[in-house]
C-alpha positions in Angstrom: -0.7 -15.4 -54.5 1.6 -14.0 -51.4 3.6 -17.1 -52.1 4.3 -16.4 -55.6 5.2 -12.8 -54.4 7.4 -13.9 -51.9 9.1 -16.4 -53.7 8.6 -15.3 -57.3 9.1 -18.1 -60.8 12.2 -16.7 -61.4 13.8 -17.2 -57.9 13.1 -20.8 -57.9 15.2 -21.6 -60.4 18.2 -19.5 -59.3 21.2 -21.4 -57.8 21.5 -20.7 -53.7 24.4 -18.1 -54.2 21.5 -15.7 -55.8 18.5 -16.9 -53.6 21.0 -15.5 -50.5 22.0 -12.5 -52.4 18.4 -12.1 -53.9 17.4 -11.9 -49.7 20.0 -11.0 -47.6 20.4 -7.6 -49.5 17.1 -6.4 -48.6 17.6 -7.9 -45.6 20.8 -5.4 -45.0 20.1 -2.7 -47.1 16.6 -1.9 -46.3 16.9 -2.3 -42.1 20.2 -0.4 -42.1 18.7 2.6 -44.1 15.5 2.5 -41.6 17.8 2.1 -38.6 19.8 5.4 -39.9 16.6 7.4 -40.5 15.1 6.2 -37.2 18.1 6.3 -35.2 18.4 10.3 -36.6 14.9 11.3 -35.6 15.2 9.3 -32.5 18.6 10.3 -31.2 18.3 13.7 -32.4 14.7 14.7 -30.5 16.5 12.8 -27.4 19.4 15.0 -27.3 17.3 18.3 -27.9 15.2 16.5 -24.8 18.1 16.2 -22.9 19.5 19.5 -23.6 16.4 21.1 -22.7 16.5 19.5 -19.3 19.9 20.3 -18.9 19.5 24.0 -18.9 16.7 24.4 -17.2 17.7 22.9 -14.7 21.3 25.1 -14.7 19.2 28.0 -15.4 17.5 27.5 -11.9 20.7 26.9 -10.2 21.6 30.5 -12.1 18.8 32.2 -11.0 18.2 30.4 -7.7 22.5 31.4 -7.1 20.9 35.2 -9.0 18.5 35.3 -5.8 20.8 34.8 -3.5 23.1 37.7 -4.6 20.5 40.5 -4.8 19.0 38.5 -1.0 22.0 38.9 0.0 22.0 42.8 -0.7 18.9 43.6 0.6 20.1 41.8 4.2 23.2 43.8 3.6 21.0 47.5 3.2 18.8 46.0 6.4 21.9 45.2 8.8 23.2 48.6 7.5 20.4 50.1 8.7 20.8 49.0 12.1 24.2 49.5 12.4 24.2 53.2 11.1 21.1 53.6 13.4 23.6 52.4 16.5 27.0 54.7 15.2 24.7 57.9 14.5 22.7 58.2 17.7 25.7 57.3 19.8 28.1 59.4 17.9 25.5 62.3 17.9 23.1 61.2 20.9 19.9 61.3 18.5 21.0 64.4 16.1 23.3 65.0 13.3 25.9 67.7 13.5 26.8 70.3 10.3 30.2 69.8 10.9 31.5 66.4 9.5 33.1 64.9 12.4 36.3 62.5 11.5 35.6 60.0 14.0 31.6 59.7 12.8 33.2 59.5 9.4 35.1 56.8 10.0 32.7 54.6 11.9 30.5 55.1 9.1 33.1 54.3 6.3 33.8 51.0 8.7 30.8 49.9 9.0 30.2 50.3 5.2 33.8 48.2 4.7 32.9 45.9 7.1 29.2 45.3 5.2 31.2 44.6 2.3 33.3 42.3 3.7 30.4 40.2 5.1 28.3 40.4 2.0 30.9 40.0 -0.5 28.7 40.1 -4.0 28.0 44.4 -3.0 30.3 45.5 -4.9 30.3 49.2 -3.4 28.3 51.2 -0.8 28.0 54.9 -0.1 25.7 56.9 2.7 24.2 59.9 2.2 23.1 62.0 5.6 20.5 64.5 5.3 23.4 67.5 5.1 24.5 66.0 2.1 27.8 64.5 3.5 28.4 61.1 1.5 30.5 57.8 3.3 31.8 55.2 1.0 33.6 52.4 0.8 36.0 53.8 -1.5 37.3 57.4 -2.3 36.3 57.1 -5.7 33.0 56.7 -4.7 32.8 59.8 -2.4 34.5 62.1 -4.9 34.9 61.0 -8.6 32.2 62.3 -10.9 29.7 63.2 -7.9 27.8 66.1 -8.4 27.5 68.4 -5.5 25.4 67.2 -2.6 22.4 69.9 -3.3 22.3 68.3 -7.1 22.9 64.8 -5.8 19.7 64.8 -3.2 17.5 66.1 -6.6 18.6 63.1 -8.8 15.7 60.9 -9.9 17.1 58.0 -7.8 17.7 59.5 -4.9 14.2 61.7 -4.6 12.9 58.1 -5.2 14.5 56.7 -2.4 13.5 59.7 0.2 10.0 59.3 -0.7 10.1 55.7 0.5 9.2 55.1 4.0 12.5 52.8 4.9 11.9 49.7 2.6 14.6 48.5 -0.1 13.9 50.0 -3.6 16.0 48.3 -6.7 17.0 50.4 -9.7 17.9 49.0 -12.8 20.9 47.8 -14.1 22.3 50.5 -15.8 26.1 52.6 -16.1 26.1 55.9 -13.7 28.7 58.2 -12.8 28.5 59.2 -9.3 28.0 56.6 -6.4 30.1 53.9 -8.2 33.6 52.7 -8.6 33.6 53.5 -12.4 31.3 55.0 -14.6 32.0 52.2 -17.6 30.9 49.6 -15.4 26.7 48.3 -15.2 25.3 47.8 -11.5 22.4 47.2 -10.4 21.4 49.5 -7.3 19.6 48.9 -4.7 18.5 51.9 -2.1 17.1 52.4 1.5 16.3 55.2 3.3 17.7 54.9 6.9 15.6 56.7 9.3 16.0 56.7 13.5 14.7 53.9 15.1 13.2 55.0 17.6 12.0 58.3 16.3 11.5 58.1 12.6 13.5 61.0 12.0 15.5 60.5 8.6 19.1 60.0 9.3 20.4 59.3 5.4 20.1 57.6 2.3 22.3 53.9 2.0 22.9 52.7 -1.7 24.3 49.2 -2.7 26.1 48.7 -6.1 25.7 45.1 -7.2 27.8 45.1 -10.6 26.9 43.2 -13.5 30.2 40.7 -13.7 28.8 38.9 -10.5 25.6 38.1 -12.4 27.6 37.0 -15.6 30.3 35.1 -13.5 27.6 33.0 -12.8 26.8 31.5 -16.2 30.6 29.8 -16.7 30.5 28.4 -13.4 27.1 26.3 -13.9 27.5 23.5 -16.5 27.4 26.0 -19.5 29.7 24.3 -22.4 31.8 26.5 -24.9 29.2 26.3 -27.4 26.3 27.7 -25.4 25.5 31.0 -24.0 22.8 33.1 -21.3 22.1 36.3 -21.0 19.3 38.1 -19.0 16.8 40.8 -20.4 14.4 42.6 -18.7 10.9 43.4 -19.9 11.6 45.2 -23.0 14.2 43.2 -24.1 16.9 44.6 -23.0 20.0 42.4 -22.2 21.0 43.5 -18.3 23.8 40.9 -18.2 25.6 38.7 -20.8 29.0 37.2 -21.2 29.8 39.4 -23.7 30.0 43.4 -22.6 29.1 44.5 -25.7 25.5 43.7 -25.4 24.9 45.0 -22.3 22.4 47.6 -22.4 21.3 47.2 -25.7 18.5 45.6 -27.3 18.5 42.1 -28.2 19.7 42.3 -31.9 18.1 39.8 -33.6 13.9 41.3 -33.9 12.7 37.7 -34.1 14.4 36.4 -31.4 13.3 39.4 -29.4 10.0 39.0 -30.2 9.6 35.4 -29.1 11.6 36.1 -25.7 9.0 39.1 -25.2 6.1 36.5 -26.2 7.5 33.9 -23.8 7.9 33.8 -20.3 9.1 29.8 -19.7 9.6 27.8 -23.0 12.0 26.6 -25.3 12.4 27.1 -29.4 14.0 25.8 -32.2 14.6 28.1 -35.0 17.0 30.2 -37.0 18.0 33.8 -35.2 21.3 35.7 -35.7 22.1 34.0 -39.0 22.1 30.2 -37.6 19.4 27.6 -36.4 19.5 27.8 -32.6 17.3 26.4 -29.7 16.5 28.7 -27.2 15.1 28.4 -24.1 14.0 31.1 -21.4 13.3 30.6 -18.0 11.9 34.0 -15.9 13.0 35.6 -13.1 9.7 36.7 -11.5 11.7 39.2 -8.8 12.5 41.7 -12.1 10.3 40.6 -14.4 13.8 39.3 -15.9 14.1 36.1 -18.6 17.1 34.2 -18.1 17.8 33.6 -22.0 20.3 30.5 -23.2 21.0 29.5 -27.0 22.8 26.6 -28.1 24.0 25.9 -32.0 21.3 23.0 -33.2 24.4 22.1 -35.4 26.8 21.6 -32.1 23.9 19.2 -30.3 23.6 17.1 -33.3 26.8 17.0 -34.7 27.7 13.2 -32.8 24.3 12.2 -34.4 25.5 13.1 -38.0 28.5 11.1 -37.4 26.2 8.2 -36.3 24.5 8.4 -39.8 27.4 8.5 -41.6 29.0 5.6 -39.6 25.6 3.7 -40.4 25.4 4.3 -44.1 29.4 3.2 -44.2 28.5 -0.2 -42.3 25.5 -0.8 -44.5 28.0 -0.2 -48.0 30.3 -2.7 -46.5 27.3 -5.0 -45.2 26.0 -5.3 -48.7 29.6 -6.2 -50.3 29.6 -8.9 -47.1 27.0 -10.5 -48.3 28.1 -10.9 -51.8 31.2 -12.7 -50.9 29.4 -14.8 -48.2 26.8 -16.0 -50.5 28.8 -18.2 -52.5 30.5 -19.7 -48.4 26.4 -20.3 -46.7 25.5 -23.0 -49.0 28.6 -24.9 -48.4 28.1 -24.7 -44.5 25.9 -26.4 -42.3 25.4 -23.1 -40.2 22.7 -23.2 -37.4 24.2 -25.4 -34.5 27.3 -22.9 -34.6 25.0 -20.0 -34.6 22.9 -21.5 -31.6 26.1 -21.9 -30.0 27.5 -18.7 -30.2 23.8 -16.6 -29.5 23.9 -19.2 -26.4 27.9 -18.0 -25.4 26.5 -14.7 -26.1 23.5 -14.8 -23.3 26.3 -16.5 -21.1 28.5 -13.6 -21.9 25.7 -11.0 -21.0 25.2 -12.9 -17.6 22.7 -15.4 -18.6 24.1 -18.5 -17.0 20.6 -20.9 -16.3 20.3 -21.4 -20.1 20.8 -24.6 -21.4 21.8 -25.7 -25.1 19.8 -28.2 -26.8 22.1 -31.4 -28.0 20.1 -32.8 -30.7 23.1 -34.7 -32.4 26.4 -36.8 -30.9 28.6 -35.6 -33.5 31.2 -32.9 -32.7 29.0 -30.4 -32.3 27.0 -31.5 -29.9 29.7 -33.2 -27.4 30.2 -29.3 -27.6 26.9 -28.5 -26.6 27.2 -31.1 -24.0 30.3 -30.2 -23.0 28.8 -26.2 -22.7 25.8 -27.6 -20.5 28.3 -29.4 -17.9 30.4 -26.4 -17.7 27.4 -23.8 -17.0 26.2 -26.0 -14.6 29.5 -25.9 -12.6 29.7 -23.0 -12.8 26.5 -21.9 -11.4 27.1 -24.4 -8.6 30.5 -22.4 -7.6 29.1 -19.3 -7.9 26.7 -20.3 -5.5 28.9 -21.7 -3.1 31.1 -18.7 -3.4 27.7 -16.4 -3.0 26.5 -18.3 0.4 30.1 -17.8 1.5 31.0 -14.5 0.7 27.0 -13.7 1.9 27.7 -15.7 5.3 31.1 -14.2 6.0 30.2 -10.4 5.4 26.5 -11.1 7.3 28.8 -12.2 10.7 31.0 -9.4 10.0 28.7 -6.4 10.1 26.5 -8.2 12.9 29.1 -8.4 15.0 30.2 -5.1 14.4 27.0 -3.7 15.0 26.7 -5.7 18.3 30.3 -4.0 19.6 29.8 -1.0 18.7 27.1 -0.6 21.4 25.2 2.4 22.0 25.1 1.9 26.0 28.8 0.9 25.9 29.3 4.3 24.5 26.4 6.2 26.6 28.6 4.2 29.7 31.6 5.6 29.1 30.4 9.1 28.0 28.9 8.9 31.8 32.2 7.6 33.2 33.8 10.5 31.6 31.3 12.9 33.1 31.7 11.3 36.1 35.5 11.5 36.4 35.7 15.0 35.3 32.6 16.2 38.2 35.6 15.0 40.5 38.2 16.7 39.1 40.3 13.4 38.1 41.3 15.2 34.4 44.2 12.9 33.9 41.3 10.0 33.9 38.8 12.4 31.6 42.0 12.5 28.8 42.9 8.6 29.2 39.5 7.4 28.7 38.5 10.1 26.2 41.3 9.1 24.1 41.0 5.6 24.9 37.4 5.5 23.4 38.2 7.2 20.5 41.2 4.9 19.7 38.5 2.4 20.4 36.3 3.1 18.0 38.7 4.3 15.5 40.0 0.6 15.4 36.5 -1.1 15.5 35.8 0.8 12.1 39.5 0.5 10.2 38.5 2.3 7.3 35.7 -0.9 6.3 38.7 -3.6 6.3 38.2 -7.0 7.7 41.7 -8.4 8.3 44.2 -5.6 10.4 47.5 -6.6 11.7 47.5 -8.1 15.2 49.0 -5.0 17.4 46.1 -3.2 16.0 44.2 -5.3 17.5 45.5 -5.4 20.8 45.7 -1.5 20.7 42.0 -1.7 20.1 41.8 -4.2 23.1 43.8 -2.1 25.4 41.6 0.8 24.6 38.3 -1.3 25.3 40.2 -2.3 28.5 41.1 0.3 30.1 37.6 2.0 29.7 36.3 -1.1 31.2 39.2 -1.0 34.0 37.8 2.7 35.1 34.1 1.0 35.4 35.3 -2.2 37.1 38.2 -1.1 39.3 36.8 -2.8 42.0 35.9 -6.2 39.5 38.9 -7.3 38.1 42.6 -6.9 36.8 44.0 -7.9 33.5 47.6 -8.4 32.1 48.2 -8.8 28.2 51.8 -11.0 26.9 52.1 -11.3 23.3 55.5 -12.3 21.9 56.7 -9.7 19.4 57.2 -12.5 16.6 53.1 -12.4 15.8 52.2 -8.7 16.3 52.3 -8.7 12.2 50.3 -11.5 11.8 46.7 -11.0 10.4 43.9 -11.5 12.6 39.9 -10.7 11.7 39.6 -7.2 13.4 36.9 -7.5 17.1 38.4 -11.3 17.1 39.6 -10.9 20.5 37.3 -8.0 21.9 34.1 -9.9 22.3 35.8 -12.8 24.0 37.3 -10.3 26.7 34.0 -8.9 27.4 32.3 -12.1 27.4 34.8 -13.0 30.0 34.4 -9.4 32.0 30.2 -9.9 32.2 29.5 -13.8 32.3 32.7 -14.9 33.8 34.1 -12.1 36.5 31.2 -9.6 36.9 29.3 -12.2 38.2 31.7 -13.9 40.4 31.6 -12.1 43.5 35.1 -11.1 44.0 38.1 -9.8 42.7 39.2 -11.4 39.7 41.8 -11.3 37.2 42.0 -11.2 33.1 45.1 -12.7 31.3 45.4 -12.1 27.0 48.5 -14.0 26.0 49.9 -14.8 22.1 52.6 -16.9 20.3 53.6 -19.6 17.8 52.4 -22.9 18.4 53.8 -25.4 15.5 52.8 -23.5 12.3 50.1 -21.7 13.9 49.5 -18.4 15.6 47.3 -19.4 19.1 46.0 -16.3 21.3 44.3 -17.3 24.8 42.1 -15.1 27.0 41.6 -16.4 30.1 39.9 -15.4 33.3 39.6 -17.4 36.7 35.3 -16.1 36.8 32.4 -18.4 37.7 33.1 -20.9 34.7 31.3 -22.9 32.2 28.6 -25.7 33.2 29.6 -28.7 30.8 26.1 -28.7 29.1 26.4 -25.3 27.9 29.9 -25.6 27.2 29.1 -28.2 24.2 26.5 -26.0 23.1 28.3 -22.6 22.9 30.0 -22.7 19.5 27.5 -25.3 17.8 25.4 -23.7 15.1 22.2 -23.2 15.3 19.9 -26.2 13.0 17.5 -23.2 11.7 17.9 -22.0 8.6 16.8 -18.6 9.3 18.7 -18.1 12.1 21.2 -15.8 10.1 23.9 -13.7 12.1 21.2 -10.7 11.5 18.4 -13.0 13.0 21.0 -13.9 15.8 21.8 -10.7 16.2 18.4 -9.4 17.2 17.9 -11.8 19.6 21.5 -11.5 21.7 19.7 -11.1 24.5 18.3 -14.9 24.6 21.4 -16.3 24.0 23.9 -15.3 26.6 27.8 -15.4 25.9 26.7 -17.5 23.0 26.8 -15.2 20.3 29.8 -13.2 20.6 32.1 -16.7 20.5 30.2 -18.2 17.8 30.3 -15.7 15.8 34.1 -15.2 16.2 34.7 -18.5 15.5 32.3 -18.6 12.2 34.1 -15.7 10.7 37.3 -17.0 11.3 36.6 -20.5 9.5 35.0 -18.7 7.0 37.6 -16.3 6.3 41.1 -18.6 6.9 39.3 -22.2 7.1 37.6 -25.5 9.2 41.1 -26.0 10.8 41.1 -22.8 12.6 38.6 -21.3 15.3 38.2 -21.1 19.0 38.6 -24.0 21.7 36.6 -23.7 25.0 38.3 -25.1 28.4 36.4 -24.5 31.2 35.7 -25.5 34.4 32.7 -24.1 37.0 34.0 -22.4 40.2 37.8 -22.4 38.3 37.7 -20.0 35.6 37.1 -20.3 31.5 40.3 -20.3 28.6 39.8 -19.6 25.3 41.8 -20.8 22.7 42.1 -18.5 19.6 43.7 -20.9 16.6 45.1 -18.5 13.6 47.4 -19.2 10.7 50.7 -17.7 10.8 50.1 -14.5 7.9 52.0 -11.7 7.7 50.1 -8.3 7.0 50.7 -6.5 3.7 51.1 -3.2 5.5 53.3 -4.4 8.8 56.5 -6.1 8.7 57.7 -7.4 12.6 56.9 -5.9 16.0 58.0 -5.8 19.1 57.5 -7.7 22.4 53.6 -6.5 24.3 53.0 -6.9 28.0 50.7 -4.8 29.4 49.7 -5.1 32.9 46.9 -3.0 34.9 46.7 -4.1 38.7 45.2 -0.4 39.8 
């Protein structure tokens, strides 16, 4: 029976051209109309998701940035309160003359400027002392549309603020004519009474203007697009601040929206309000009782996900006449090993490259298939060897970074430093100070491996003459490189750790006075620096040793690393050596010559490359026999 559904009397007899049709336009039609229905809902409650999560989280960053403003007034009232404290009692010693003295008046005034200056969102600030006198920070405060000072100490917000007992007291954001820059403009207010310190005696009344623009200045400067907009009501829905002056002040217009905002403390709504379908969210402001309120047009979020539909709807028409005009091509092609092939170059394509394509025939296609197995397997064996390479070279750079840039080389020097300046040798202090910086500035080069030689026998000559302040008494050193190679490229800390293998295991340790010699030139087609010292030597048993990797596999530059401190000089030459036949190839490296009781050379091998960023040179000799 689900047989004769599926495959129906009719079909049977069709020719293939239909039987395709008859399937592949269900096939097209019916997942394509699915995929634009699903893709709708889907997308559609993932943007509103997304949106959602968006402004939240910039309507904490609003009100977190809203804290900090109105914080930052109440520190302003508080330091206020200090400072008048200090300019009063010793203007007045402890009480406040009737006559307005000019000097009081303008400490007062600057330390109201000054508050302003510090605490940059109070817009305004004006003092009142208990004779009615007021200080502002502006004229227009002190004088435009202030009553006189017996009507001004019986306003509602100033009896408020006397019958406090010195704490800050908020008023809301509303439009006043005295005490402000402008009557036209909303602030929000915040007042203190000031009273003596030490006595409790009141000495004045101090009021802040916050204005409303440095709330609403906020909203464009945290991820709000031009679509979207926030405004802040208080408790009875009232908006206190918006982008657009016009509201402020008034109710919200729309009674719905008002409704749900006064219904909702922290949520989020979809629904038509002032004639469009809008989600709103609110977010609250516990300090006020505030709700931070933004709407976004539903039809702006969802407007790329229409255009998906559409584009889906287009593809399917063109899908279905696709398969018409295919229909008749299938049943002449033999279509599957193509089809294998290409879902196979596909996985390849997407990174895949351990899959392996069946060959099932030896006809064209499948020396093709063989053909695509050899290749993948080539080139996963390459990638490998390029992997292990790349792995080895960048695991020997950064452990022998990490093993120059020493902390007790640097704890040594900062002590040698100390040391020189406790003596007064300043000259010394700057040399070394600088040196060490040029040091390490050198040892970092911005993360690149390869650096032009002179940098790196700027880097040695820092390193040097650090060590030279430490060991006057150890050694001497003289440095000769011919200016025809100070371009070349050399590994950067190639010829660092084989100078201070030489200082510690070759001339520290020798007894007596010793001397250091770093020399460069052209030998045949090759670039061949030397460091030699006359120290203690080699023994021939370790010499053979020295450079010869190590035969365990897990002992990586990081594993070698950590345990330095077994292996002696070791380390520093090997790793030279592995990095520079990693990075230029098996011809090139180091070459020991050494003899016990004589002194150690070591030769430095390098191909002759110019640097990208340094074109010639000139000659170095550098020669420290303090």
């Amino acid at each position: 029976m689900l047989t004769n559904w599926l495959y129906p009397h009719w079909l049977r007899n069709q020719v293939i051209r239909n039987k395709i049709i008859a399937i592949y336009i269900p096939l097209i039609i019916v997942p394509l109309l699915v995929l634009g229905f699903a893709s709708n809902t889907i997308y559609t409650n993932a943007i509103v998701d997304k949106t959602i999560s968006n402004v939240s989280d910039n309507s904490s960053l609003i009100i977190t940035r809203m804290n900090g403003i109105l914080t930052n007034a109440e520190s302003c009232a508080n330091i206020l309160t200090i400072n008048l404290n200090r300019v009063i009692q010793d203007h007045n010693k402890g009480e406040i003359s009737r006559e307005r003295s000019l000097l009081l008046s303008t400490l007062i005034t600057n330390q109201l400027s000054f508050a302003l200056l510090v605490f940059p969102d109070v817009e305004s600030a004006a003092f009142i002392d208990t004779y009615g006198t007021i200080y502002g920070t502006s004229a227009a405060i002190e004088n435009a549309g202030a009553p006189q000072p017996e009507t001004l100490l019986q306003t509602p917000m100033m009896k408020r603020i006397r019958e406090t007992t010195g704490q800050n007291i908020w008023f809301p954001m509303d439009k006043r004519s005295y005490l402000t820059l402008g009557a036209d403009e909303p602030v929000l207010t915040v007042g203190k009474k000031i009273n003596n310190i030490y006595t409790g005696q009141e000495l004045g009344l101090l009021v802040l203007n916050v204005k409303e623009q440095s709330l609403s200045a906020i909203y464009n400067n945290i991820g709000n697009d031009q679509s979207g907009s926030y405004m802040l009501t208080d408790q009875a829905g009232t908006i206190v601040s918006s982008t657009h002056k016009e509201q402020l002040l008034k109710p919200v217009e729309d009674k719905a929206l008002r409704q749900w905002i006064n219904q909702t403390n922290s949520g989020s709504t979809i629904d038509r309000f002032l004639g469009e379908k809008l989600l709103v969210i609110s977010s609250e402001m516990p300090k006020f009782g505030w709700k931070l309120i933004s709407m976004e047009p539903f039809n702006a979020l969802t407007a790329d996900n229409r255009k998906i539909t559409a584009l889906i709807m287009t593809i399917g028409f063109f899908c279905f006449l696709f398969a018409l005009m295919g229909a008749g091509i299938l049943n002449r092609l033999i279509a599957r090993p193509i089809v294998l092939l290409t879902k196979y170059m596909k996985l390849v394509k997407e990174g895949n490259l351990t899959i392996q394509l069946p060959v099932k025939s030896n006809d064209e296609l499948g020396l093709l298939a063989s053909g695509f197995n050899t290749m993948l397997t080539r080139i996963n064996l390459l990638l490998d060897n390029v992997r292990f390479e790349q792995k080895k070279k960048r695991e020997y750079e950064l452990a022998l970074i990490q093993s120059q840039i020493k902390p007790h080389f640097l704890y040594n020097t900062l002590d040698v430093i100390y040391t020189l300046s406790e003596i007064g040798r300043v000259k010394d202090v700057q040399r070394t100070t600088k040196s060490l910086a040029d040091y390490y500035r050198i040892v970092l080069s911005q993360g690149k491996e390869a650096i032009p030689l002179q940098d790196e026998l700027q880097g040695l000559r820092d390193y040097l003459a650090i060590q030279r302040i430490r060991y006057a008494d150890v050694f001497d050193y003289q440095i000769d490189v011919q200016p025809e190679v100070l371009s070349c490229t050399v590994l950067k800390l190639t010829l660092q750790p084989l100078v201070e293998n030489a200082i510690y295991h070759g001339l520290k340790t020798k007894g007596t006075f010793g001397h250091l010699i770093v020399t460069g030139g052209i030998e045949g087609q090759d670039l061949l620096l030397t460091v030699k010292d006359d120290g203690v030597g080699i023994p021939p048993e370790r010499l053979e040793t020295l450079l010869r990797p190590s035969v365990d596999s897990t002992n990586t530059p990081a594993a070698v690393l950590s345990a330095a401190g077994n292996t002696g000089s070791s380390f520093g030459m090997r790793s030279v050596d592995s990095r520079i036949k990693l990075y230029f190839g098996e011809g090139y490296g180091l070459t020991l010559i050494s003899e016990p009781g004589v002194g150690t050379e070591i030769q430095v091998r390098l191909p002759m490359e110019q640097h990208e960023e340094t074109g010639g040179g000139r000659h170095v000799e550098f020669t420290d026999r303090r």
